[in-house]
C-alpha positions as CSV (number, residue, x, y, z in Angstrom):
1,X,-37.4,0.3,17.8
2,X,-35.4,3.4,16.0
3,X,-32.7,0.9,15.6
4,X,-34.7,-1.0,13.1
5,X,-35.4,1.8,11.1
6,X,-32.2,2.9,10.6
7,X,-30.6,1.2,7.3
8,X,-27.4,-0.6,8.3
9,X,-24.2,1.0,8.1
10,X,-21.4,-1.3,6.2
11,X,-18.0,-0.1,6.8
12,X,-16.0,-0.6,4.0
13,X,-12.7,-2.3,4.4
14,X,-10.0,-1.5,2.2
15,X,-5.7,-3.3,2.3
16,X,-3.0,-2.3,0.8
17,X,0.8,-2.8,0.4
18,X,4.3,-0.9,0.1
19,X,6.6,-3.2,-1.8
20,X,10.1,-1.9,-0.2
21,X,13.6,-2.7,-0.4
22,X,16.3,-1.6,1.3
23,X,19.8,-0.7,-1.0
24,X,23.0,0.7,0.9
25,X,21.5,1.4,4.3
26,X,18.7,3.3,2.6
27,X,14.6,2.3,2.2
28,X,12.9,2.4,-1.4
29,X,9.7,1.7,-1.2
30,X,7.3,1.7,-4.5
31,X,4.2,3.8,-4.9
32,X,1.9,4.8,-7.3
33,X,0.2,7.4,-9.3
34,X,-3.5,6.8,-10.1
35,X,-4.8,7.3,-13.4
36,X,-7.9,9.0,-12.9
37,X,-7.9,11.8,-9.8
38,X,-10.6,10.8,-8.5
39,X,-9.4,8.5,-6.6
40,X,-6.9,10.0,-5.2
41,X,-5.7,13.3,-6.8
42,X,-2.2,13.7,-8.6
43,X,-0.1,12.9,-5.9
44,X,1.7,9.4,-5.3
45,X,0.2,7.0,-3.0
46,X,-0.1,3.7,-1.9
47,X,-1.3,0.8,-3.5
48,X,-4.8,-0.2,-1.9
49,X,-7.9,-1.0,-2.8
50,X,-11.4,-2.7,-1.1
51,X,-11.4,-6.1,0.6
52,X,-13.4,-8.1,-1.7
53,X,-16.4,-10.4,-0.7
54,X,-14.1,-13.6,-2.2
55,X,-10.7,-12.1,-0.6
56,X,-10.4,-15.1,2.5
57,X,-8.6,-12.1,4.3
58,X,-7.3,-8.7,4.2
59,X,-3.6,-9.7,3.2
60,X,-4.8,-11.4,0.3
61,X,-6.5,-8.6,-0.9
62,X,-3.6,-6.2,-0.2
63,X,-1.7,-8.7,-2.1
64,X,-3.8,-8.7,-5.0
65,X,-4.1,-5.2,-5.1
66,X,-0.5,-4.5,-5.6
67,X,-0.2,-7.1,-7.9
68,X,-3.0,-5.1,-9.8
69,X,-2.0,-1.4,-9.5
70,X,1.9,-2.0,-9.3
71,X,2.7,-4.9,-11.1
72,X,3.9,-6.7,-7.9
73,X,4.7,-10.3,-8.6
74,X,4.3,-12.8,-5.8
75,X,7.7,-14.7,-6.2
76,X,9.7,-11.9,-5.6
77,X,8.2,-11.0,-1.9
78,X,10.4,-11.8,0.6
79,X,8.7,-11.0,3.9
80,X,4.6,-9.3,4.0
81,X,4.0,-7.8,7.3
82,X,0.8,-6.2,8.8
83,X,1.8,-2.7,10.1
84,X,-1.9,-1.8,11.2
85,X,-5.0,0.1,10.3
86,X,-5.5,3.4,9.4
87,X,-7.8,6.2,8.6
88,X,-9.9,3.4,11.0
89,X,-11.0,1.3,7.6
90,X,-7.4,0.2,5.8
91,X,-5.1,-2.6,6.1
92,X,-1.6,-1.5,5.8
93,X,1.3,-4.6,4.7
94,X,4.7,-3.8,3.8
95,X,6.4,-6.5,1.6
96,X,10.1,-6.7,1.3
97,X,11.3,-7.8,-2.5
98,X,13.9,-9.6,-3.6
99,X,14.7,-7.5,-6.9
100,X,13.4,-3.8,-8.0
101,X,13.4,-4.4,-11.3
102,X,11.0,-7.7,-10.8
103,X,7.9,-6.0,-11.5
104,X,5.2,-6.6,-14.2
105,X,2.7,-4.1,-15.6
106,X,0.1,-2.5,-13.8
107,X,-3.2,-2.3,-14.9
108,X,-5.0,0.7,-16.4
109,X,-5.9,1.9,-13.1
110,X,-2.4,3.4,-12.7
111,X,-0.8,6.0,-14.5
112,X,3.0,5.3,-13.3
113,X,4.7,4.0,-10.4
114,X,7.8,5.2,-8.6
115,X,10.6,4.1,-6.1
116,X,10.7,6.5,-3.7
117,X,12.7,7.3,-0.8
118,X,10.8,8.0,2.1
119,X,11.9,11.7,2.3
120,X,10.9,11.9,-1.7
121,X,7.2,10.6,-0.6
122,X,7.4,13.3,2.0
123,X,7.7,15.8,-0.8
124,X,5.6,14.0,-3.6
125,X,3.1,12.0,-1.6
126,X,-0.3,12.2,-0.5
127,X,-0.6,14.3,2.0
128,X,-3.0,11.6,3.5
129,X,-0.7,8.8,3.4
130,X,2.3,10.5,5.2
131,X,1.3,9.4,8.5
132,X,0.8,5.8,7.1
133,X,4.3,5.7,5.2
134,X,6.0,7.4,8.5
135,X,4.3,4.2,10.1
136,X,5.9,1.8,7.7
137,X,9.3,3.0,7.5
138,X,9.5,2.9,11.8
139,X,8.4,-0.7,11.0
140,X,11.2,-1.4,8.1
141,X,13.9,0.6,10.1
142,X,12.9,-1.9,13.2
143,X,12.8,-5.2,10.5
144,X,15.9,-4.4,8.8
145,X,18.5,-3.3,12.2
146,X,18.4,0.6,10.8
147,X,17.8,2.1,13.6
């Protein structure tokens, strides 16, 4: 009975995506800045965004938000890879890319994005998405024979 008068309780689903690329043995991976703070203060962070009711699935969204906040074109992913979910609501991908420089322009959501080592998002980043990147690069290193 107190069940049914309790309202439901939606989690909301969020995906997102580090573009990386690996040059000379070392990982770049691309990340951005948002334009307003509020979501997501001053520091750089991962592109991400909520699972949408017509996303078919969480990589598609992931997809479309880094296309959307970083400019990410589709024909210059390589590999996209689940790495897991975190902060118990996000899809994390990482997609490998052919070309740096193949990038369009974000939308007004984003005031700049950056190629980052991950030692320089260890310094600049999110303080919330640390444990998530540190995630991704074990992945990367594992993908790409680095270890």
């Amino acid at each position: 009975m107190l069940e049914q008068l309790q309202p439901e309780r939606k989690l909301v689903y969020r995906a997102g995506t580090i573009p990386y690329i690996v040059e000379h043995g070392q990982i770049y991976m691309m990340f951005m800045k948002p334009s307003d703070q509020e979501f997501g203060g001053d520091r750089y962070q991962l592109a991400k965004g909520k699972v949408e009711d017509e996303d078919p699935d969480h990589k598609f969204a992931a997809i479309r938000e880094a296309k959307e906040e970083l400019g990410l074109f589709v024909g210059n992913v390589v590999l996209i890879e689940e790495v897991g979910v975190f902060m118990g609501r996000t899809t994390v991908f990482i997609a490998k890319v052919k070309n740096r420089d193949m990038f369009g322009e974000p939308s007004f959501e984003t005031e700049s994005v950056k190629w980052m080592t991950p030692e320089e998002f260890h310094v600049d980043g999110r303080d919330l998405h640390k444990p998530v990147v540190a995630s991704c690069v074990r992945r990367i290193k594992k993908l790409e024979g680095l270890d």
